[in-house]
N, C-alpha and C positions, 0 to 999 in steps of 0.2 A: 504493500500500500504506500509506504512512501518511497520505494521508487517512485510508481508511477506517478506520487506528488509531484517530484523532481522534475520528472519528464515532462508532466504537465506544462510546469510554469517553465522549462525552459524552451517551448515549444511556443509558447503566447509572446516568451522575450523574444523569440527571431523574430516572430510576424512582428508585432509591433515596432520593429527596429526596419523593417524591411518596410512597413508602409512610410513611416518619416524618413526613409532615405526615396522613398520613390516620389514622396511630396517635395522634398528638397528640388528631385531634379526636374521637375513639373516649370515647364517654363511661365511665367507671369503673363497673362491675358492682358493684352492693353484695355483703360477703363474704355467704353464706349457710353454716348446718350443712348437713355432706353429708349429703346426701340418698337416697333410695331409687333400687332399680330397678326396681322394679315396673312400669314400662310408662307411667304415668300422668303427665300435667303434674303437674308437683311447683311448690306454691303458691309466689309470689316472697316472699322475705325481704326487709323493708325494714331500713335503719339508721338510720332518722331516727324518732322516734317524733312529735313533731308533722305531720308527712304523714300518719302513722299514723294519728291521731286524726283528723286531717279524714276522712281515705278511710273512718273508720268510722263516721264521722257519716252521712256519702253515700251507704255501704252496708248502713246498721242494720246494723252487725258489732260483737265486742268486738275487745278488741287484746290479745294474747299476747305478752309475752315473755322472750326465753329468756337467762337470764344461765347465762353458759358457759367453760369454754376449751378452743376447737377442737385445740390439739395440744397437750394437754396431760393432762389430766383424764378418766380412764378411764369414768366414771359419766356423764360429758355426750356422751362418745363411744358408748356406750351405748345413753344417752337417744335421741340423733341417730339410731342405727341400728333401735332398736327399736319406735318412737315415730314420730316424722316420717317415717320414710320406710314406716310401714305403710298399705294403701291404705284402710283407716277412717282414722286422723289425715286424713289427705290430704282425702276426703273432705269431712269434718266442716268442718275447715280453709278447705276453698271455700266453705263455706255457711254459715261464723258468724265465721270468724275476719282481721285482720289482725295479720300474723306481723312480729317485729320479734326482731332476730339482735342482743346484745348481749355481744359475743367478748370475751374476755380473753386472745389470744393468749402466748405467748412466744416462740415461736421467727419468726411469722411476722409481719410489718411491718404496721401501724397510722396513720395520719394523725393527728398529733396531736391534731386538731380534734373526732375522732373517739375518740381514747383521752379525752380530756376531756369528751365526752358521754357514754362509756359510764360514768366515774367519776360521775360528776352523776345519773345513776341507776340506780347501786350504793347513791348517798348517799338517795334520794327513794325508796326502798324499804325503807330500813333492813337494807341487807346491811354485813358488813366493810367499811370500806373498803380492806382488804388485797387487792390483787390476786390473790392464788391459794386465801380464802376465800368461802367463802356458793355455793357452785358444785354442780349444776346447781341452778338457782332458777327455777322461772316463776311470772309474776305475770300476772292477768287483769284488764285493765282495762277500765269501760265506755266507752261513747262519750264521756261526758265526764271520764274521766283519773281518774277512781275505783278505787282498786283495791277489789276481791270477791273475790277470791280468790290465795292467794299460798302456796307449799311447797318448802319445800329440801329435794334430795337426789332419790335414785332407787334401788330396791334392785330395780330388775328388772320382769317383770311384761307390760311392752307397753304395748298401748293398754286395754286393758283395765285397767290402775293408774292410769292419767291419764283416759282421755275422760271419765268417769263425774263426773267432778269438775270438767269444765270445762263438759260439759255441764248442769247443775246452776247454773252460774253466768250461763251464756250463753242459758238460758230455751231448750236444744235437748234433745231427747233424751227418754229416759223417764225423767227428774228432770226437771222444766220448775220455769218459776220459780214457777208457782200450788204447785205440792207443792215446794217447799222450806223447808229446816231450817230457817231466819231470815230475817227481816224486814232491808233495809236501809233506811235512816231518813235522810233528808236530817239539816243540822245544826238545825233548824227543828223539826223531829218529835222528835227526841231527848230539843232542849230542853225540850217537854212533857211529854214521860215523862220525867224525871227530877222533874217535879215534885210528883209520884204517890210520896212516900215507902215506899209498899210495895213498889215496885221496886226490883229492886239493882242501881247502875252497877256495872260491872265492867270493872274497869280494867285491861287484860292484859301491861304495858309490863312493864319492869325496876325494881327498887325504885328504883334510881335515878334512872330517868325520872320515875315517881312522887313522889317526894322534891321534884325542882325543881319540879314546879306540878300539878296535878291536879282533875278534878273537883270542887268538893266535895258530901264524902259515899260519893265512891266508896269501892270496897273492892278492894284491888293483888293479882292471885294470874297469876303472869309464866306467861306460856303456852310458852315456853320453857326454864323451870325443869325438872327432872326430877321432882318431887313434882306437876307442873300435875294429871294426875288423878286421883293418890289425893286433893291436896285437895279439887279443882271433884266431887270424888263422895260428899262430905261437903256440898254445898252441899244447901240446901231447893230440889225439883224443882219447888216449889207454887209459887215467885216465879218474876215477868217477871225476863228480865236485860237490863239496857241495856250491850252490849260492847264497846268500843274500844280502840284501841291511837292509836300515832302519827299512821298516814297509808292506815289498813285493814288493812294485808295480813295482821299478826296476829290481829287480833279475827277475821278471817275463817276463820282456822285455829283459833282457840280456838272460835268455835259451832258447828265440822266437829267439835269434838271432843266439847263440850258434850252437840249431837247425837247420837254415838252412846253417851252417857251417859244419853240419853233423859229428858234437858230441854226439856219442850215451848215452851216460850215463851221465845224468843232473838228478843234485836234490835240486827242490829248498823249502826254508823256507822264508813261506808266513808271519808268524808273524815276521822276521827280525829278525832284531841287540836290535831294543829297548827290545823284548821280551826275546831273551835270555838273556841279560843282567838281564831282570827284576826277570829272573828266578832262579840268581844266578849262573850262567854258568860264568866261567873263560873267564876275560877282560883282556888286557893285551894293554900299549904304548908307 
């Protein structure tokens, strides 16, 4: 009898050792927003945006993502429910997009490594950098880390308030990129059309960004001012605009809106202000 005590308990110690070593070697699920039920594979969420960008290279895809706080934030919870887990997102999602999950939990645990990529871009989009501001935000990048298209907030709506606008960006749908509102411009192209004095740069930043260095020549009207459209609807319809902001994502929003002020000729420059600068292009303040 007490053998087989012995034997017992040393037969429960292997298992037990062998399941925490096979938990050990279980690789870590990236978090994703909850998801739908609709029946459908529901596309995977990445947390790394440079895999991101490869696999969109590899897959002629853009890259989506979605700055959030999954237990927190009623309007990302929302988004999550109304949005992502509809079976057109889903769709769409496999056939143009790589999805990248950028959480701002509070109540649930984080990897540092991982709370420190998602602040590094919160900072590369120009959100808060306050943790429980700029929430829900998605931003459209292309294969090559461009942002095209970028909007905060959510008041409802479905897929039918988002697709339309991503597709538009992403050359899918019935907005393709041949019939779209504006031209994007390498920093190369830009720099020629600004050379064209009859065109207006149009610089969408904050005065203050404005102030520290700027095109010269442009002309500052902040597209997240509350006045942005009564001004930009006092503007001359008959001029080209050359549009930018920081690092895209507002000029992209400010020719969305241009657009339906029915300004034909917008051209915006997705790599921004930090890129021409970077490229040696004439600063001026």
């Amino acid at each position: 009898m007490k053998t087989s005590r012995i034997t017992s308990l040393t037969c429960a110690t292997l298992l037990a050792s062998a399941a925490v070593a096979a938990e050990a070697q279980t690789p870590e699920i990236p978090a994703t927003p909850a998801m739908s039920q609709s029946g459908q594979a529901e596309p995977a969420w990445l947390t790394d945006l440079p895999t991101a960008l490869v696999r969109a290279k590899a897959e002629g895809k853009s890259v989506l993502l979605f700055f959030h706080g999954s237990d927190w934030c009623p309007p990302c919870v929302e988004m999550q429910k109304q949005v992502f887990a509809a079976p057109e997102f889903i769709q769409y999602a496999r056939r143009a997009l790589i999805l990248v999950d950028v959480d701002f939990p509070q109540k649930s645990t984080q990897s540092a490594e991982l709370k420190r990529a998602n602040f590094a871009l919160k900072a590369r989009v120009n959100l808060s950098p306050a943790a429980d501001e700029g929430f829900p935000t998605l931003v459209l990048l292309n294969d090559a880390g461009e942002t095209v298209f970028q909007e905060t907030g959510y008041a409802g709506g479905g897929p039918a308030a988002v697709l339309p606008q991503l597709q538009r960006h992403t050359g899918t749908g019935a907005a393709s990129a041949a019939n779209a509102a504006y031209k994007n411009l390498s920093v190369e192209e830009f720099a020629q059309m600004t050379e064209d004095k009859q065109n207006v740069i149009l610089d969408v930043r904050t005065p203050g960004e404005f102030q520290a260095g700027h095109i010269p020549g442009a002309v500052n009207l902040d597209v997240n001012a509350p006045d942005f459209k009564p001004k930009a609807a006092l503007l001359d319809r008959s001029k080209t605009y050359l549009v930018h902001c920081a690092s895209g994502g507002r000029s992209a929003k400010a020719c969305e809106q241009l657009n339906h002020l029915d300004f034909p000729n917008l051209y915006n420059l997705p790599a921004g202000f930090r890129a021409w600068a970077k490229a040696g292009k004439p600063v001026e303040k």
